[in-house]
C-alpha positions, 0 to 999 in steps of 0.5 A: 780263370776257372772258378772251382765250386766246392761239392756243397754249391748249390750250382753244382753241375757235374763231379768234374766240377769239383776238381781242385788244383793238383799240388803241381798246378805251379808247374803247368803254368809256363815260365820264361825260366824253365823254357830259355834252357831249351834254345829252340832256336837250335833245333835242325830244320832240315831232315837227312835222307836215311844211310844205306843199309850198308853204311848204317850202323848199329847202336854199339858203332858197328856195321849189322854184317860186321857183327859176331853171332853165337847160338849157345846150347845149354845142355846135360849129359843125362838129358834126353831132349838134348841129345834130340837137339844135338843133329839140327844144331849140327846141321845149323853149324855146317849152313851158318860158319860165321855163326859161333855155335857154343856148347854149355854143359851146365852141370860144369858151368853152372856160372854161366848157366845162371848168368843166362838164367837157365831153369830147363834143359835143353836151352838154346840163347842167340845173341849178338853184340848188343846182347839177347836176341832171343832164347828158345826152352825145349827142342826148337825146330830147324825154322825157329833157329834160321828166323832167330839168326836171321834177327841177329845179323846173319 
């Protein structure tokens, strides 16, 4: 048991020294109640080797080829730097056909503008069927958008 020393004791060595009990001191003393809940003796002994690629499947149950990819570009008419994204996203959609590429005019959909929190123009959000992969704000290179579908499942 340690012996715990007040701050005026003459034998004081150290300010660890003065460490009182924590109010939850009960709770790190082990108890055969708390512990008979686990059933420990269930746990597997014996480690599976890995799923091929194929095979394996995503959180949401699905196969990583089998997922649907959307690039959602929110744009305006009046914006300047969206009509400059305008060709690379073309370009994108004739490479990548399983890839759904959608077009948000936010001023006619502000809804889902604010669902994806859109503040800038123009905004570029790839995401797959677990939800964001990631999301791009001004004029994103060609590269930027290959590695972001690339990330999603593509």
């Amino acid at each position: 048991m340690i012996a715990l020393r007040s701050s005026a004791s003459k034998y004081r060595t150290s300010p660890a020294d003065d460490i009182s009990p924590p109010v939850f001191w009960p709770l790190l003393i082990p108890s055969r109640s708390r512990v008979d809940y686990l059933n420990v003796t269930e746990l597997p002994t014996e480690v599976r080797p890995p799923l091929p690629r194929e095979k394996a499947l995503s959180a949401a149950g699905r196969c990583p080829s089998c997922m649907s990819v959307r690039l959602m570009d929110f744009y305006a008419d009046w914006c300047g730097p969206c009509k400059n994204q305008d060709p690379i996203l073309e370009e994108l959609s004739e490479d990548y056909p399983d890839v759904e590429f959608e077009k948000v005019d936010v001023e006619a959909d502000q809804e889902t503008a604010n669902d994806y929190s859109v503040r800038s123009l123009p905004t570029l959000v790839v995401e797959n069927d677990d939800g964001v992969v990631q999301r791009f704000v001004g004029v994103t290179q060609r590269d930027d958008l290959e590695e972001a579908l690339g990330e999603a499942g593509v």
